[in-house]
N, C-alpha and C positions, 0 to 999 in steps of 0.2 A: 508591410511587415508581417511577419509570419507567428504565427501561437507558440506561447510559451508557455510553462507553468511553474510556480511555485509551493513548495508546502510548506505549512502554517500548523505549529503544535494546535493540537483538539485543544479547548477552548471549553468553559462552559457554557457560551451562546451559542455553541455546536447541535445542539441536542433537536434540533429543526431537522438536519442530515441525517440522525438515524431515521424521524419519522417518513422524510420522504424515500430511505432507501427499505423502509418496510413495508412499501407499497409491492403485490403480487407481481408485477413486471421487474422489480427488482432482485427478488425471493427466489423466485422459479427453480433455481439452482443451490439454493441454500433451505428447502423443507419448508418455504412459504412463511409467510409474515409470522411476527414473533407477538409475545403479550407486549400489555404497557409495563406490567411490570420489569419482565427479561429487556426492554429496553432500555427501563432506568437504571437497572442492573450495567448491563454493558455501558451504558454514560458512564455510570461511576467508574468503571474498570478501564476507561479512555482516558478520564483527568487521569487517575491511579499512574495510567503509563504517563503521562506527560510531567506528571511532579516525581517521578523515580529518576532509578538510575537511567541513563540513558543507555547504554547496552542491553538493559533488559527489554524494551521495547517502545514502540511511540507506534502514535496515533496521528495521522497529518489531516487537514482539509487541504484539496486541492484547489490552489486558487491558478485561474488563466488571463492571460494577457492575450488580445488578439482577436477576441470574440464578438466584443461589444468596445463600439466605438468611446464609452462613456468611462471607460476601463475595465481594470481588473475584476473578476466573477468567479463564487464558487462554485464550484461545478461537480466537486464529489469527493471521495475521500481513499485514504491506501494508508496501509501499515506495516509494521511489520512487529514479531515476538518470538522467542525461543521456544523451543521444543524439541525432544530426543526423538530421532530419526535414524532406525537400523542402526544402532550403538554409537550414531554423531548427536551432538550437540547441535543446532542447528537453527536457524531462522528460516519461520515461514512470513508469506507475506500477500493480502489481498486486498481488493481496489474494489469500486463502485463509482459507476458517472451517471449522473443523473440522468435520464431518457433525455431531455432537450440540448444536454449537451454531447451526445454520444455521435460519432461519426466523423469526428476530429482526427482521430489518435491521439486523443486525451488520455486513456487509459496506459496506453504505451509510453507517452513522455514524461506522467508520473511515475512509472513503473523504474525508469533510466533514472528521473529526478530521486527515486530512493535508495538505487544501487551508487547515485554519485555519492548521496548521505553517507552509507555505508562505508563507503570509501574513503571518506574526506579527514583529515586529521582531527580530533575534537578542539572547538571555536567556543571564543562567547557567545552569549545569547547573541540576538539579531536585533536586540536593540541597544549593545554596547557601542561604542562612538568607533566609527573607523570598520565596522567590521559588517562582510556581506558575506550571504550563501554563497556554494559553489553551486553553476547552471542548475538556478532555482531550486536547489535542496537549502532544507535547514540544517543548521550549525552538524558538522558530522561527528563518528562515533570511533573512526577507524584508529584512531590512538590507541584506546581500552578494549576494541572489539575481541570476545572470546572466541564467537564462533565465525568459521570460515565459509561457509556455503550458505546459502538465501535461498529456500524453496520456492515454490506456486504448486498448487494441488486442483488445477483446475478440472472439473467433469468431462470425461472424454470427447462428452455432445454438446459442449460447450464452446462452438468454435470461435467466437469471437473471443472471451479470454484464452484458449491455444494461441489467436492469433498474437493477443499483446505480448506474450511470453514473448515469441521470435521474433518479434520487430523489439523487444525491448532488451534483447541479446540473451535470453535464458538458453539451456541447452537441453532438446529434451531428453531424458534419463530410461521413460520406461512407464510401465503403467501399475497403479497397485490398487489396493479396496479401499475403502473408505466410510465408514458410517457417522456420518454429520447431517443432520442430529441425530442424536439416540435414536433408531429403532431405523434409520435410512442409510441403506449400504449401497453404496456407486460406485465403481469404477472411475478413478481419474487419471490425468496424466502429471507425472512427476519430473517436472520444470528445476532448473538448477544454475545459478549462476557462481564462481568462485571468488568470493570479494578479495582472496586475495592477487588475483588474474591481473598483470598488466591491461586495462581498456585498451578495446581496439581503436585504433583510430579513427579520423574521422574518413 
């Protein structure tokens, strides 16, 4: 049987995930680990996404099948939120796998798992009777969605997220500045998927 994954709305027994992805091997590309406090910050601002509207944005854990014989395992986390982009309206969207799980293309079939969300008609919750995700996303948003395109802004020397982008069918755009965090300007590459694009086949 082959790996799979699902996402699972942030949770408040989540907050284990920011600690281990504010470890320096996870940072490296985001201005290095954060305080305790900007972390509890950012927890709040993940329920926040998960009890709104759902067009405004979510917070997933990514759980996988396929890894461990005992079952299903968290393995790290992907989002996505709005944001004005050169006079669009626009969702961006970024991911994190935990080092021990990394080497899968994990990254990459959550990445697809949140374009399917994006797409999918809005559902019940997943714990109404009768009712399952589409290929491991939760319940989708595509009924009410405002905005049309779904970034990545990944760092140009980043090549293992470049790689998730193209294997998770992004197209790339171009390159622009970027300063995250305050006072740290990179160069990234600007990734583009169009939710409203017929999916390609398999």
């Amino acid at each position: 049987m082959g790996i799979s994954v699902r996402l699972e709305a942030w949770g408040e027994e989540d907050f284990w995930l920011l600690l281990r992805k504010n470890e320096p091997a996870m940072t490296a590309y985001l201005g290095g680990p954060e305080s305790d406090a900007k972390l509890a910050d950012r927890h709040r601002r993940y329920l926040a996404l998960s009890a709104g509207d759902p067009t405004a944005g979510r917070m997933f854990r990514v759980r996988a099948t396929g890894l461990d014989p005992a079952g299903a395992v968290t393995v790290g986390t992907i989002g996505f939120w709005g944001r004005t982009w050169r006079g669009e309206e626009v969702y961006e969207t970024g991911w994190g796998v935990l080092p021990e799980h990394q080497g899968h293309g994990l990254a990459a079939l959550a990445a697809r798992a949140l374009i399917t969300h994006l797409r999918t008609p809005a559902a019940p919750g997943p714990d109404a009777p009768g009712t399952e995700p589409s290929a491991g996303a939760a319940p989708g948003t595509a009924a009410a969605r405002m905005r049309r395109h779904l970034h990545a802004y990944p760092s140009t020397d980043h090549h293992a997220s470049n790689a998730v982008c193209r294997r998770a069918g992004f197209t790339l755009l171009g390159q622009a500045e970027f300063e995250y965090p305050p006072g740290h300007w990179h160069t990234s590459n600007d990734w583009c998927v169009d939710l409203a694009a017929t999916p390609p086949g398999p």
